[in-house]
N, C-alpha and C positions, 0 to 999 in steps of 0.2 A: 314550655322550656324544660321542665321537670322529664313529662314524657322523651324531649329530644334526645337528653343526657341517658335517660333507662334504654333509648332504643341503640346507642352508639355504645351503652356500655356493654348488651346483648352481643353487637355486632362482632366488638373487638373479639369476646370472650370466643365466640364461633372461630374465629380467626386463629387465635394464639393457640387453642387448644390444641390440632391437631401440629402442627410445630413445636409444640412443647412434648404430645406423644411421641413425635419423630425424635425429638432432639434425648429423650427417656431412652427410646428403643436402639439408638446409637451407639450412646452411652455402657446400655449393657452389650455393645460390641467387644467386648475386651478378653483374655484369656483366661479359661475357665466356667464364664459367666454361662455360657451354653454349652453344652455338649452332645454331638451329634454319633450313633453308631452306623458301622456301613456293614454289607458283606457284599463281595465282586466278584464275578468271573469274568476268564478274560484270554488273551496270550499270555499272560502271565501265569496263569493258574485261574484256581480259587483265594478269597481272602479276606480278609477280615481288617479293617484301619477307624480310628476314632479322629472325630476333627472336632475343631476349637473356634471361633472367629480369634484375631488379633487385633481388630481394629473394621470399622463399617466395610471396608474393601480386600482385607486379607484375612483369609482362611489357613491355618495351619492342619497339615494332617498326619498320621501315622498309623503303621499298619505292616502287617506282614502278607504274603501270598505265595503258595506251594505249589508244585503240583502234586496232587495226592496219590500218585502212585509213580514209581519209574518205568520211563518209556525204555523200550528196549528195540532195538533193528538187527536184524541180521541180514549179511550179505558176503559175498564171494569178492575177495581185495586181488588184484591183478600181482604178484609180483616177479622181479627181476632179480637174477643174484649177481650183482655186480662191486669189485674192489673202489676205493675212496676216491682214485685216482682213474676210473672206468675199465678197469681190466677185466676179461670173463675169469668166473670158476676153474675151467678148461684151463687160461693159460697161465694163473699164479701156481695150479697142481702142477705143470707141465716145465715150468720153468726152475721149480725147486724139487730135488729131489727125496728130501726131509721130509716133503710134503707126502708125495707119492707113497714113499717107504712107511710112514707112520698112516696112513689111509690104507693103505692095499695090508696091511697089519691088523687093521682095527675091522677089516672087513665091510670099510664103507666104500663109499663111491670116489671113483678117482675122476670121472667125468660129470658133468653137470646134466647129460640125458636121463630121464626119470625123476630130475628135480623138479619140484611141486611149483605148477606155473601158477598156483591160485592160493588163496588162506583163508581159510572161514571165519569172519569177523562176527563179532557182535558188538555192540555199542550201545551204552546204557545212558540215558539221560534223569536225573534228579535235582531238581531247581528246587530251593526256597530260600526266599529273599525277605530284608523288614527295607519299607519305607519312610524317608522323611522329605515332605512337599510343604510349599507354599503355592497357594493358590493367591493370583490377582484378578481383584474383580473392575473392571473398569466404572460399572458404576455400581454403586452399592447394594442396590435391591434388582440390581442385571441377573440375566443366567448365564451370559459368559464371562469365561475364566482364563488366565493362561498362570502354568504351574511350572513351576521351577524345586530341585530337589536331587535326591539321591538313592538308589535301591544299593543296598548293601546285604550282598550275601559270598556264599564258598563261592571261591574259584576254581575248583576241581566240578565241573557241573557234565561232563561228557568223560565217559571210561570207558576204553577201545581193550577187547580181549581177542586174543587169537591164536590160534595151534598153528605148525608148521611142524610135519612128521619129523619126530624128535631124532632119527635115523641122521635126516640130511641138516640136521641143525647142529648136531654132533660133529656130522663131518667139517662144515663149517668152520666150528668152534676151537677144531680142532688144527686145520688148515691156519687161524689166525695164529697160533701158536708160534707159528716158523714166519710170520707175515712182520712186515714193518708196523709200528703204530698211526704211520699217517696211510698207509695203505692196507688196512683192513677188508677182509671181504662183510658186504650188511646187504642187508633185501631193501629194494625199492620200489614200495607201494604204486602202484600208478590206475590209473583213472581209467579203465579199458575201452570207455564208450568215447574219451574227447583226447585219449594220446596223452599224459603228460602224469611226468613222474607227484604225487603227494607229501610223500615223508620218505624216511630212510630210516632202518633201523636195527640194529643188531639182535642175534637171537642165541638166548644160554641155550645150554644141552639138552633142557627141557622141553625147547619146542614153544615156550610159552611166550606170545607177544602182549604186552600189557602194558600200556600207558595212559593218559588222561589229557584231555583239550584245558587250557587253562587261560580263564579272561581274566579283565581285572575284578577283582572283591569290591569296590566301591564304584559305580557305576552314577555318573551323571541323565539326569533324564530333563527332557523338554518338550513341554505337551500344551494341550486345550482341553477344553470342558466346558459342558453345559449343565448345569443346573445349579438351583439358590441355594446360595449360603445355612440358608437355613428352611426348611421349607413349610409351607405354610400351612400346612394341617399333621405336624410331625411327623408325615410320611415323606418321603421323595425318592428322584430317581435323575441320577448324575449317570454320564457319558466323555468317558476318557477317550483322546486321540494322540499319542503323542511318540518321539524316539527317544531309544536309549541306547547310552556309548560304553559298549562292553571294553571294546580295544583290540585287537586281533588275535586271535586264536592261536596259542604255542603249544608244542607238546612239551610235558612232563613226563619222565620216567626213569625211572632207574636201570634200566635196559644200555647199555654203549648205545652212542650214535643218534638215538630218537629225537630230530627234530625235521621240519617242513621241509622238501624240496623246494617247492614249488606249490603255492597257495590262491587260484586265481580270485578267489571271491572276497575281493576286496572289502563289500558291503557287509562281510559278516560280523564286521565288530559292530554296525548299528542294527540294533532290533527295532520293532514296529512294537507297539504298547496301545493295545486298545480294550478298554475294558468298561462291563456295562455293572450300575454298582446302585442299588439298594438300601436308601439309608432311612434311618430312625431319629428323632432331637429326643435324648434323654431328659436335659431338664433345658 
């Protein structure tokens, strides 16, 4: 009898123990208790974010990611010199004669032939953003996730520079002078390969076109991910899939006139976010 009791009290103990480990290792699920470092590349950039468990099934993380240097594009912008109202060059000079007389004076052009049918642009992109997610684990010692959260960075992340010979930007500037204020002459950017006007935008005397694309600074994001909370030889290696809602692209500038025509790419307020990420459990 004695034997039976030592063998059922063996048996229990085999039993409770590993449930009393689980229920220990739960336990220090909570914030703080672990701490994990990452670094990532990605569409995002490069980056660097530390995470936390909050609870066996939720992961908390944070982090920043840049890109380490500014992209820069150069390209040839199609434009049109057309009044607010669609009038040519040609017939605001031709209709006033204030115009003509202070043009044909200053020794600029009274006609719009030899106006610059292009603009040499360049456009400068510099992104870095900081993170804050929650990760959901559906089951605790799972490797999938779904994260919810916020990238927060500048909203000035695209800057548009460009000349227009300072000669016919003058004459221009100079023609709005005697012009109504809803009926301004501005250049209209347009799209040369698919037809269709971009932005509008007026130009000082200088010739100089310079503005900025601008989304919003707080940026919602919604994603997936694979891999453990915590990983099981302090090393691991996590796989982000997810989108984020910028909001649509307006121009800024200090320039008269500079905003969208016409904007067909609806999808450019949501980006794709994928990034593959390298992480360490500190303690």
């Amino acid at each position: 009898m004695k034997l039976e009791r030592l063998l059922f009290s063996i048996a229990a103990m085999m039993l409770l123990l590993p449930l009393a480990a689980q229920e220990k290792e739960q336990s220090d699920m909570r914030f703080g208790k672990h701490l994990t470092l990452g670094g990532e590349i990605g569409t995002m950039g490069i980056g660097l974010e530390v995470a936390t468990p909050l609870h066996p099934n939720i992961r908390l993380r944070a982090g920043i990611v840049a890109l380490p240097f500014a992209l820069r594009e150069h390209y040839v912008q199609g434009v049109d010199l057309v009044s607010m109202k669609g009038n040519s060059y040609d017939y605001m000079a031709a209709q006033n004669t204030e115009i003509l007389q202070a043009l044909s004076e200053a020794g600029l052009p009274l006609t719009s032939s030899g106006m610059p049918e292009t603009v040499d642009m360049e456009e400068k992109l510099r992104r870095i953003e900081g993170k804050l997610l929650l990760d959901f684990y559906p089951e605790a010692n799972g490797c999938f996730y779904v994260s919810l959260g916020v990238y927060v960075g500048g909203s000035h992340q695209r800057k548009v520079q460009g000349d227009v010979e300072p000669m016919y930007a003058r004459a221009v500037e100079m023609a709005n002078v005697y012009l109504p204020a809803d009926d301004q002459l501005e250049y209209f950017m347009y799209d040369e390969q698919h037809a269709y006007y971009t932005y509008k935008v007026g130009v000082p005397s200088s010739g100089k076109i310079s503005y900025s694309r601008r989304i919003l600074p707080v940026k919602p994001y919604v994603g997936i991910g694979f891999g453990r909370m915590l990983p099981k030889r302090k090393l691991g290696c996590h796989f982000d899939l997810g989108v984020l809602y910028r909001g649509r692209w307006k121009v800024d500038s200090d320039t008269p006139f500079a905003e969208y025509v016409d904007y067909p790419y609806k999808w450019t307020s949501i980006y794709c976010v994928a990034a593959l990420r390298l992480t360490g459990q500190l303690f």
